[in-house]
C-alpha positions as a Markdown table, in Angstrom:
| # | Residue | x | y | z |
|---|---|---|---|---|
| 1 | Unk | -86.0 | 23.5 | 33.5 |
| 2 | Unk | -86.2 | 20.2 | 31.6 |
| 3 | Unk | -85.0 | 18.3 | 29.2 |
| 4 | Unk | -85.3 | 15.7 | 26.6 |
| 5 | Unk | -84.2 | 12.1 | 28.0 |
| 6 | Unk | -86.1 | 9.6 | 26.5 |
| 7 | Unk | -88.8 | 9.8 | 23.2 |
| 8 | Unk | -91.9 | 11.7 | 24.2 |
| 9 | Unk | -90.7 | 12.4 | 27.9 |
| 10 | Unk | -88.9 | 14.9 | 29.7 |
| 11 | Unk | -86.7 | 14.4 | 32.8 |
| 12 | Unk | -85.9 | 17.9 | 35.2 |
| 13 | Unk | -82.2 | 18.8 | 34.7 |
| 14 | Unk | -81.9 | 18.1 | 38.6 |
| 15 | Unk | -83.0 | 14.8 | 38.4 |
| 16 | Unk | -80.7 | 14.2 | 35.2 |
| 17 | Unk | -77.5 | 15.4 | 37.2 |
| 18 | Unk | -78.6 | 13.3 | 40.3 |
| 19 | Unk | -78.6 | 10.1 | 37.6 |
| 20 | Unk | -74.9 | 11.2 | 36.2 |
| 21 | Unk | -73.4 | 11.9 | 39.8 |
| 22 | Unk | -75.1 | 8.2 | 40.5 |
| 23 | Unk | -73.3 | 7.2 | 37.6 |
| 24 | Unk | -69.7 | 8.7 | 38.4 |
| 25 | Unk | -69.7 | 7.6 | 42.1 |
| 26 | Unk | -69.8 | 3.8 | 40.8 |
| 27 | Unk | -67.4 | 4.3 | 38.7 |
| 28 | Unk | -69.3 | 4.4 | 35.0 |
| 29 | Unk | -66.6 | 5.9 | 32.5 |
| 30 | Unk | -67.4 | 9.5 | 31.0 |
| 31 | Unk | -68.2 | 8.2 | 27.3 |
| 32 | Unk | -70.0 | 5.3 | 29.2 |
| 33 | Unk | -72.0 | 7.7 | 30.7 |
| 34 | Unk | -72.7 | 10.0 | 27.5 |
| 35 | Unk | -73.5 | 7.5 | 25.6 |
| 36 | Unk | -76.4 | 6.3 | 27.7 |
| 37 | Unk | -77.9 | 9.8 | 27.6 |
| 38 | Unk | -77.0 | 9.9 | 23.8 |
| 39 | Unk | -79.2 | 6.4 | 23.4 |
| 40 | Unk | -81.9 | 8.2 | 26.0 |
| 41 | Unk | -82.4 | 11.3 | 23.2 |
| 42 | Unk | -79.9 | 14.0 | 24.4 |
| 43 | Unk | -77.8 | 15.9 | 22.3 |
| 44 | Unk | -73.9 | 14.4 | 23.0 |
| 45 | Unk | -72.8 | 17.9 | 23.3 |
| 46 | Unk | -75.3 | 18.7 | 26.4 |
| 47 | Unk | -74.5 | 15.2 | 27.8 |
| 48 | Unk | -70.7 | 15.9 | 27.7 |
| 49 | Unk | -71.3 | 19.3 | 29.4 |
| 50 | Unk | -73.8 | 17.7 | 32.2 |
| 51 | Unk | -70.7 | 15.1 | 32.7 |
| 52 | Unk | -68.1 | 17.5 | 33.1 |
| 53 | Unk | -70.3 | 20.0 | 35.1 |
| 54 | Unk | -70.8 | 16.9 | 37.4 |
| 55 | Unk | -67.4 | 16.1 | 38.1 |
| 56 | Unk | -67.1 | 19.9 | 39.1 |
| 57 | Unk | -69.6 | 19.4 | 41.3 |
| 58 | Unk | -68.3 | 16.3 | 43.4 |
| 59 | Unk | -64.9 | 18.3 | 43.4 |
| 60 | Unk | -62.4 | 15.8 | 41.1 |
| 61 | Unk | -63.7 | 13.0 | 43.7 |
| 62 | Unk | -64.0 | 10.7 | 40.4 |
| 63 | Unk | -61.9 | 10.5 | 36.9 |
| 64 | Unk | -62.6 | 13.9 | 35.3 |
| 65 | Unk | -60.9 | 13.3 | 31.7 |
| 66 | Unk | -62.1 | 14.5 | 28.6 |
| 67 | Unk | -64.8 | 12.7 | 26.9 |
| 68 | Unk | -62.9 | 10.8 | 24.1 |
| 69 | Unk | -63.7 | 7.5 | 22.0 |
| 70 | Unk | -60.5 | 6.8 | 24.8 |
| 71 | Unk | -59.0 | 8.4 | 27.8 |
| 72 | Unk | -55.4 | 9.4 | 26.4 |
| 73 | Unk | -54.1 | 8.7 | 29.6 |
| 74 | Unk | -55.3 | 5.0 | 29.6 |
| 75 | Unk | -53.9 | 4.7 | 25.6 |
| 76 | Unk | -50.5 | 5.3 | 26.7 |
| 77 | Unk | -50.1 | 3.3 | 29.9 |
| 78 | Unk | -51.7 | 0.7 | 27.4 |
| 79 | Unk | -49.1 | 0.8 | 24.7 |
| 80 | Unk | -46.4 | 1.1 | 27.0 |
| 81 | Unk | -47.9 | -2.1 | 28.6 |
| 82 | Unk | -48.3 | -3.8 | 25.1 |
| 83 | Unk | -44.5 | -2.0 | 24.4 |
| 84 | Unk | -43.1 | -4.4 | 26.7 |
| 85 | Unk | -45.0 | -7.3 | 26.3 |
| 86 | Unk | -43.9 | -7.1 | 22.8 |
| 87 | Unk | -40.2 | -6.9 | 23.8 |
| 88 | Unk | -41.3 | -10.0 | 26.9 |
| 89 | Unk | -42.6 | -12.4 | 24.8 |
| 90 | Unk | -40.8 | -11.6 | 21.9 |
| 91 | Unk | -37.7 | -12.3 | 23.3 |
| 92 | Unk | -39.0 | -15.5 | 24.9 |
| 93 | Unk | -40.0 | -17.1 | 21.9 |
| 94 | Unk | -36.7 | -16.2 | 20.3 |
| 95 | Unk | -35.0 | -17.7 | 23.0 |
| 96 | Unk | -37.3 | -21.4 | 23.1 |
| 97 | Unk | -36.3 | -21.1 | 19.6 |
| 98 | Unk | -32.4 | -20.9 | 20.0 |
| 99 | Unk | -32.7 | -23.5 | 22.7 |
| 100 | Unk | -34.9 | -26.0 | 21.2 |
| 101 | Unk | -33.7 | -25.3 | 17.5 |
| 102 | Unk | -37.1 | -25.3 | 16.3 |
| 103 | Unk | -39.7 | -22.9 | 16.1 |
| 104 | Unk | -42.9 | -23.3 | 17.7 |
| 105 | Unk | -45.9 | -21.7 | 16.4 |
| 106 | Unk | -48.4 | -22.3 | 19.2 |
| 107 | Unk | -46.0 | -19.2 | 21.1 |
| 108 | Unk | -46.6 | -16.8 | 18.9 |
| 109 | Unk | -50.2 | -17.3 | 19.3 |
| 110 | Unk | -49.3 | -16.6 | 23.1 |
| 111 | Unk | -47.4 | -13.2 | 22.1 |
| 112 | Unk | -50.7 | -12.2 | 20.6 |
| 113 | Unk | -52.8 | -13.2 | 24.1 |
| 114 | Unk | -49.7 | -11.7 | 26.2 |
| 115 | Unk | -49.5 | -8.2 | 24.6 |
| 116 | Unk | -53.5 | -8.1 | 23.8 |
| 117 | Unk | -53.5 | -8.9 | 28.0 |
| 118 | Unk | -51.5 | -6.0 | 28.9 |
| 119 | Unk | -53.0 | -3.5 | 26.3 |
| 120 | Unk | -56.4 | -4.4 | 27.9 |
| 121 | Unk | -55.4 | -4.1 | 31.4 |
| 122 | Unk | -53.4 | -1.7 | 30.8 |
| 123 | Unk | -56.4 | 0.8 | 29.6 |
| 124 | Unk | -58.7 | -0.4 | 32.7 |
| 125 | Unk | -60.3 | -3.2 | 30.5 |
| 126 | Unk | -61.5 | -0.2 | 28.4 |
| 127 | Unk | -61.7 | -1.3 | 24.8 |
| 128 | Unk | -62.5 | 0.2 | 21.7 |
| 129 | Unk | -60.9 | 0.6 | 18.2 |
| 130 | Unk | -57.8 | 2.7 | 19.0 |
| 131 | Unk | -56.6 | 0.0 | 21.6 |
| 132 | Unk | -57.4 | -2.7 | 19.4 |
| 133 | Unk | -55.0 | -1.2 | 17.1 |
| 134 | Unk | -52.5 | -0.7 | 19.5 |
| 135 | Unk | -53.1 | -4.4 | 20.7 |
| 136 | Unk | -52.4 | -5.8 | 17.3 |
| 137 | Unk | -49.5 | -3.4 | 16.8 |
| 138 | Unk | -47.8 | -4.8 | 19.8 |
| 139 | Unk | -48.3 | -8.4 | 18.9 |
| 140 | Unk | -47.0 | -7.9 | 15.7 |
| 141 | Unk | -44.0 | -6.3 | 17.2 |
| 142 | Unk | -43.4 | -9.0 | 19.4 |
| 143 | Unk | -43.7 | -11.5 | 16.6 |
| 144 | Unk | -41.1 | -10.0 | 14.8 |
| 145 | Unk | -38.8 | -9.9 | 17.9 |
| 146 | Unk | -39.0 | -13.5 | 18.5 |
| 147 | Unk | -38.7 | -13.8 | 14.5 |
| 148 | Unk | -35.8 | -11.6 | 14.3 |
| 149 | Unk | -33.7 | -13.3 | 17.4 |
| 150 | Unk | -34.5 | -16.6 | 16.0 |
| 151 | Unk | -33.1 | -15.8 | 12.6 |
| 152 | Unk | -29.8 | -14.0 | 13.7 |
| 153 | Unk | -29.5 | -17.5 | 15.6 |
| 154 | Unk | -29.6 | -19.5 | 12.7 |
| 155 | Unk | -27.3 | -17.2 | 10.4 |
| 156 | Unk | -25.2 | -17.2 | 12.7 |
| 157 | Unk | -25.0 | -20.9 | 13.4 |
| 158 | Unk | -24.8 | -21.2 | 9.5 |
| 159 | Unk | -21.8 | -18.9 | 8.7 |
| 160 | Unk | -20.3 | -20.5 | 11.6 |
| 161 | Unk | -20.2 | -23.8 | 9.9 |
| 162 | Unk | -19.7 | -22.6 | 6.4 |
| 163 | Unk | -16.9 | -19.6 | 7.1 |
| 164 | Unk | -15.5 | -19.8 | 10.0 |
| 165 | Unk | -16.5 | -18.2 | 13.5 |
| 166 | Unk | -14.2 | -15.3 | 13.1 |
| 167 | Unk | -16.4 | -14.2 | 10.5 |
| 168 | Unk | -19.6 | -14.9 | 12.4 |
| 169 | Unk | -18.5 | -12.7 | 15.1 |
| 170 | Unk | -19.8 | -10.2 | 13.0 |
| 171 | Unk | -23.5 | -11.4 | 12.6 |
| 172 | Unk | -25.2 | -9.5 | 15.5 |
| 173 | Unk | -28.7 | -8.2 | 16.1 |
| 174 | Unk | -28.1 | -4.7 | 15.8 |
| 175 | Unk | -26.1 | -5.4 | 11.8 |
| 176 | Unk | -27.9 | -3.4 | 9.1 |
| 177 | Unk | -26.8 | -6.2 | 7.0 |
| 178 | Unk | -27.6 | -8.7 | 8.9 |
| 179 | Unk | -31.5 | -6.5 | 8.9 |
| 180 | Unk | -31.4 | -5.9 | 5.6 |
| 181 | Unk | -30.3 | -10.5 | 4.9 |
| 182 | Unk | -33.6 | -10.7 | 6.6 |
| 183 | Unk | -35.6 | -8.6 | 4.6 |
| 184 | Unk | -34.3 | -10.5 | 1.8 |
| 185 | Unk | -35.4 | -14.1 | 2.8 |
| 186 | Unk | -39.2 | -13.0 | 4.5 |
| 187 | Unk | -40.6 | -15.4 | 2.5 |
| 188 | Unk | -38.4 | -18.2 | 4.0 |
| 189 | Unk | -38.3 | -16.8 | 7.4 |
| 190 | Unk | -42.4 | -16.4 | 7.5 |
| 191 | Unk | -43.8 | -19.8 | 5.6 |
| 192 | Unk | -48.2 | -20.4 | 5.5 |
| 193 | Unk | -47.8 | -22.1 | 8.4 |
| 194 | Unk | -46.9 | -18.9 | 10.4 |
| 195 | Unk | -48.9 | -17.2 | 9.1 |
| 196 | Unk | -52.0 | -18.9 | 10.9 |
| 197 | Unk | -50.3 | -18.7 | 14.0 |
| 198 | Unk | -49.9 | -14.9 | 13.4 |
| 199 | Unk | -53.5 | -14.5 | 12.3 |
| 200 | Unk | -54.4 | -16.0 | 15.1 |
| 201 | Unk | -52.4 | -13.8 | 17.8 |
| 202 | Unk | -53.5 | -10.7 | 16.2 |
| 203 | Unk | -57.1 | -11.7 | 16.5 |
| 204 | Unk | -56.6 | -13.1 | 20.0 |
| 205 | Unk | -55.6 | -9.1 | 21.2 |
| 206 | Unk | -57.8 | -7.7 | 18.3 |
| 207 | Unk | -60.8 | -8.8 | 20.5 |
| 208 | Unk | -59.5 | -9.1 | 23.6 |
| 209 | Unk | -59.8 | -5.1 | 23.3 |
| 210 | Unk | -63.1 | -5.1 | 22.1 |
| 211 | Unk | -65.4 | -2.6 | 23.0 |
| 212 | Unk | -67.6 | -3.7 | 26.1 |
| 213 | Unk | -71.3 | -2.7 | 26.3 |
């Protein structure tokens, strides 16, 4: 029996599962390996099958998940990587913030790197659209950690000076007013020249996650 591996020739089944097994045993991933039938002329249907008939074969010796655009296993340790990145760096930044009274940009720029790191390490430097959007997902969460501790900081500074630090007791991070104050004032609390720094963390872990060839 044969079938159809490259235009105008035809490779024996036998010979096209010795080339997956080859494949799996040095660690190619599944999609990896379909789609280099797929670009050979095979149908990704029968190149999925072949894959997953292979991995029967060498008896679960090698990663036998489903053939996705990304393992769902490696998406979650990812975003639970990029999770606590997020909550990492975010907090950091907050805190230079607090302690030098100043916020400085070039960190959020390293929350993007940071959480884009851990999302791409995190799906066993993987890449593709779906962790790309997880990536920038986390950064932005991060960001608005760092954003949010900073700003409960300076309220609370400010009603301590203007009211009295019995009433500034109340201004904690987990206020729905306090929340909602920062709503409010975005467009104080994120000026142009955050902005850029955000851009530019979200397209540090955008292509940090890029799909490799």
């Amino acid at each position: 029996m044969a079938t159809h591996v490259a235009s105008g020739e035809r490779m024996p089944l036998t010979q096209v599962y010795q080339m997956v097994r080859g494949m799996i045993e040095v660690g190619k991933s599944d999609d990896a390996i379909v789609a280099e039938l797929g670009a050979q002329g095979m149908a990704h249907d029968q190149a999925a099958t072949i894959v997953h008939s292979v991995h029967s074969q060498v008896g679960g010796s090698v990663s036998s998940r489903p053939i996705t655009a990304q393992g769902s296993g490696n998406i979650l340790l990812a975003a639970m990587l990029g999770a606590g990145a997020a909550v990492i760096s975010g907090i950091v930044w907050g805190l230079i913030a607090i302690t030098t009274q100043h916020e400085i940009g070039f960190v959020a720029w390293g929350v993007g790197l940071l959480c884009g790191l851990a999302v791409f390490y995190g799906s066993g430097r993987e890449g593709g659209a779906a962790l790309q959007a997880v990536a920038v997902i986390a950064s932005l969460a991060g960001i608005a950690i760092g954003k949010y501790i900073g700003f409960v900081a300076a309220l609370k500074a400010l009603v301590t000076e203007e009211v009295g630090p019995e009433v500034a007791v109340q201004v904690t991070y987990f206020s729905s007013k306090v929340f909602a104050s920062l709503v409010e004032n975005l467009g104080g609390v994120f000026g142009l020249y955050d902005l850029l720094w955000i851009a530019l963390a979200v397209s540090t872990a955008f292509k940090l996650n890029a799909k490799r060839p």
